[in-house]
C-alpha positions, 0 to 999 in steps of 0.5 A: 500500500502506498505510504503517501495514502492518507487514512482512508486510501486517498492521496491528500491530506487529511485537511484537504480531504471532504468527507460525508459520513452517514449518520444513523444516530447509532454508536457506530457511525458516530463514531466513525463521525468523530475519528473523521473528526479527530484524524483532522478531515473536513466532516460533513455529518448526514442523517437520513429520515427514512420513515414516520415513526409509531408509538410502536416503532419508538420503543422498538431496538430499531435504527433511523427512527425519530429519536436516531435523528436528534442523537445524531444531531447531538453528536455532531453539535458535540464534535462541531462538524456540519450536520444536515437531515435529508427526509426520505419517506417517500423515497425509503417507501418505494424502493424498500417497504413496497419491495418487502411487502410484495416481496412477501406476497410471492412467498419470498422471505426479502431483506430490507437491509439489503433494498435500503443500502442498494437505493437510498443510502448508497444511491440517493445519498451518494448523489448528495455526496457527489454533488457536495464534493465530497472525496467520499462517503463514510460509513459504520457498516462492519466491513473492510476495504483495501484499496489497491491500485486506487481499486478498492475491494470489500472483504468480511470485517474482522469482527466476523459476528458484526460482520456486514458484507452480507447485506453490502454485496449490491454496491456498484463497482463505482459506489465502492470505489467512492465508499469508505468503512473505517469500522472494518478492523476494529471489534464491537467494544472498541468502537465503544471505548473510542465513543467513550473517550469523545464523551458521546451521548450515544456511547452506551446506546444498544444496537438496533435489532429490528427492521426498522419499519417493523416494529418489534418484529411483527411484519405481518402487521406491516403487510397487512397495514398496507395489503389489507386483503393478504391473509388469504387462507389456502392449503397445506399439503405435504410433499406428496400434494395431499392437502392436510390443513389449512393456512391464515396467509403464505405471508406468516410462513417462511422456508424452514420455519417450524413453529405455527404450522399447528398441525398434528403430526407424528414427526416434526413438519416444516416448510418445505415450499411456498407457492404464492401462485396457488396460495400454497404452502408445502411442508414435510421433514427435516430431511426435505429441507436439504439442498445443494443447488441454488439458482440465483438472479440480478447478479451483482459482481464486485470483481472480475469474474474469472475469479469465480472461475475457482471453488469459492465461499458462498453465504446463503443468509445473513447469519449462515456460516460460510459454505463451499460451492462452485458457481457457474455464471450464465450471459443474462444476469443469472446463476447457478450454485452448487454446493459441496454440501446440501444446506436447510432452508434456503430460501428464496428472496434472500441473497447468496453472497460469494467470498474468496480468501487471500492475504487479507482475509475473506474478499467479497467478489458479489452475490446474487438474489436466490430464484429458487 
C-alpha cells in the first residue's frame, strides 16, 4: 500500500480531504463521525429520515427512527462538524417497504437491509455526496476495504459476528470505489471505548435489532397495514400434494420455519415450499429441507469474474456460516450454485453472497438474489 495514502486510501491530506459520513444516530457511525473528526478531515455529518415513526416503532431496538435523528444531531453539535437531515419517506417507501411487502406476497422471505443500502443510502445519498464534493462517503457498516491500485475491494470485517458484507454485496463497482468503512478492523467494544473517550451521548446506546419499519418484529402487521386483503387462507399439503390443513396467509410462513404450522403430526413438519401462485404452502421433514443447488438472479459482481472461475465461499443468509460451492455464471444476469454440501432452508428472496480468501482475509467478489 502506498505510504503517501492518507487514512482512508486517498492521496491528500487529511485537511484537504471532504468527507460525508452517514449518520444513523447509532454508536457506530458516530463514531466513525468523530475519528473523521479527530484524524483532522473536513466532516460533513448526514442523517437520513427514512420513515414516520409509531408509538410502536419508538420503543422498538430499531435504527433511523425519530429519536436516531436528534442523537445524531447531538453528536455532531458535540464534535462541531456540519450536520444536515435529508427526509426520505417517500423515497425509503418505494424502493424498500413496497419491495418487502410484495416481496412477501410471492412467498419470498426479502431483506430490507439489503433494498435500503442498494437505493437510498448508497444511491440517493451518494448523489448528495457527489454533488457536495465530497472525496467520499463514510460509513459504520462492519466491513473492510483495501484499496489497491486506487481499486478498492470489500472483504468480511474482522469482527466476523458484526460482520456486514452480507447485506453490502449490491454496491456498484463505482459506489465502492467512492465508499469508505473505517469500522472494518476494529471489534464491537472498541468502537465503544473510542465513543467513550469523545464523551458521546450515544456511547452506551444498544444496537438496533429490528427492521426498522417493523416494529418489534411483527411484519405481518406491516403487510397487512398496507395489503389489507393478504391473509388469504389456502392449503397445506405435504410433499406428496395431499392437502392436510389449512393456512391464515403464505405471508406468516417462511422456508424452514417450524413453529405455527399447528398441525398434528407424528414427526416434526416444516416448510418445505411456498407457492404464492396457488396460495400454497408445502411442508414435510427435516430431511426435505436439504439442498445443494441454488439458482440465483440480478447478479451483482464486485470483481472480475474469472475469479469465480475457482471453488469459492458462498453465504446463503445473513447469519449462515460460510459454505463451499462452485458457481457457474450464465450471459443474462443469472446463476447457478452448487454446493459441496446440501444446506436447510434456503430460501428464496434472500441473497447468496460469494467470498474468496487471500492475504487479507475473506474478499467479497458479489452475490446474487436466490430464484429458487
Amino acid at each position: 500500500m502506498n505510504s503517501d495514502l492518507n487514512s482512508i486510501g486517498l492521496n491528500k491530506k487529511p485537511s484537504d480531504t471532504k468527507v460525508i459520513v452517514a449518520m444513523s444516530g447509532g454508536v457506530d457511525s458516530s463514531t466513525v463521525a468523530g475519528l473523521m473528526k479527530m484524524q483532522g478531515y473536513s466532516v460533513i455529518g448526514i442523517t437520513l429520515k427514512l420513515y414516520n415513526d409509531s408509538k410502536e416503532v419508538v420503543k422498538s431496538k430499531v435504527c433511523c427512527s425519530g429519536q436516531d435523528v436528534i442523537d445524531a444531531k447531538r453528536v455532531a453539535n458535540k464534535l462541531g462538524i456540519d450536520h444536515q437531515i435529508l427526509y426520505y419517506q417517500d423515497k425509503f417507501k418505494q424502493g424498500v417497504i413496497d419491495n418487502f411487502v410484495d416481496s412477501y406476497l410471492k412467498g419470498e422471505t426479502p431483506i430490507p437491509c439489503v433494498q435500503c443500502n442498494q437505493t437510498v443510502k448508497f444511491k440517493d445519498l451518494y448523489q448528495v455526496a457527489k454533488e457536495l464534493k465530497a472525496d467520499a462517503l463514510v460509513t459504520g457498516h462492519y466491513v473492510k476495504n483495501i484499496t489497491q491500485n486506487n481499486k478498492n475491494n470489500m472483504y468480511r470485517a474482522l469482527d466476523e459476528n458484526r460482520d456486514q458484507s452480507y447485506f453490502l454485496f449490491n454496491t456498484t463497482k463505482e459506489q465502492l470505489n467512492y465508499l469508505r468503512f473505517p469500522l472494518g478492523g476494529m471489534l464491537k467494544d472498541e468502537t465503544r471505548v473510542i465513543a467513550k473517550k469523545l464523551n458521546l451521548n450515544v456511547a452506551d446506546k444498544p444496537d438496533s435489532q429490528d427492521i426498522c419499519f417493523v416494529p418489534n418484529g411483527d411484519y405481518s402487521s406491516v403487510i397487512k397495514k398496507f395489503k389489507p386483503d393478504a391473509l388469504k387462507k389456502g392449503n397445506i399439503k405435504n410433499i406428496n400434494g395431499e392437502v392436510i390443513g389449512v393456512h391464515d396467509g403464505i405471508i406468516n410462513f417462511t422456508i424452514g420455519q417450524r413453529k405455527g404450522i399447528k398441525l398434528a403430526n407424528k414427526e416434526a413438519l416444516y416448510v418445505i415450499k411456498i407457492n404464492a401462485e396457488n396460495n400454497e404452502i408445502i411442508v414435510g421433514p427435516r430431511e426435505n429441507l436439504g439442498k445443494k443447488k441454488i439458482n440465483l438472479r440480478n447478479i451483482n459482481l464486485l470483481t472480475d469474474s474469472k475469479e469465480l472461475n475457482d471453488d469459492v465461499l458462498v453465504k446463503v443468509r445473513s447469519t449462515g456460516k460460510l459454505l463451499n460451492a462452485k458457481v457457474n455464471l450464465f450471459n443474462n444476469n443469472n446463476a447457478e450454485v452448487n454446493l459441496v454440501n446440501s444446506e436447510d432452508g434456503i430460501s428464496p428472496g434472500q441473497a447468496c453472497v460469494f467470498y474468496k480468501k487471500d492475504q487479507y482475509g475473506h474478499k467479497v467478489l458479489g452475490g446474487g438474489w436466490i430464484k429458487e
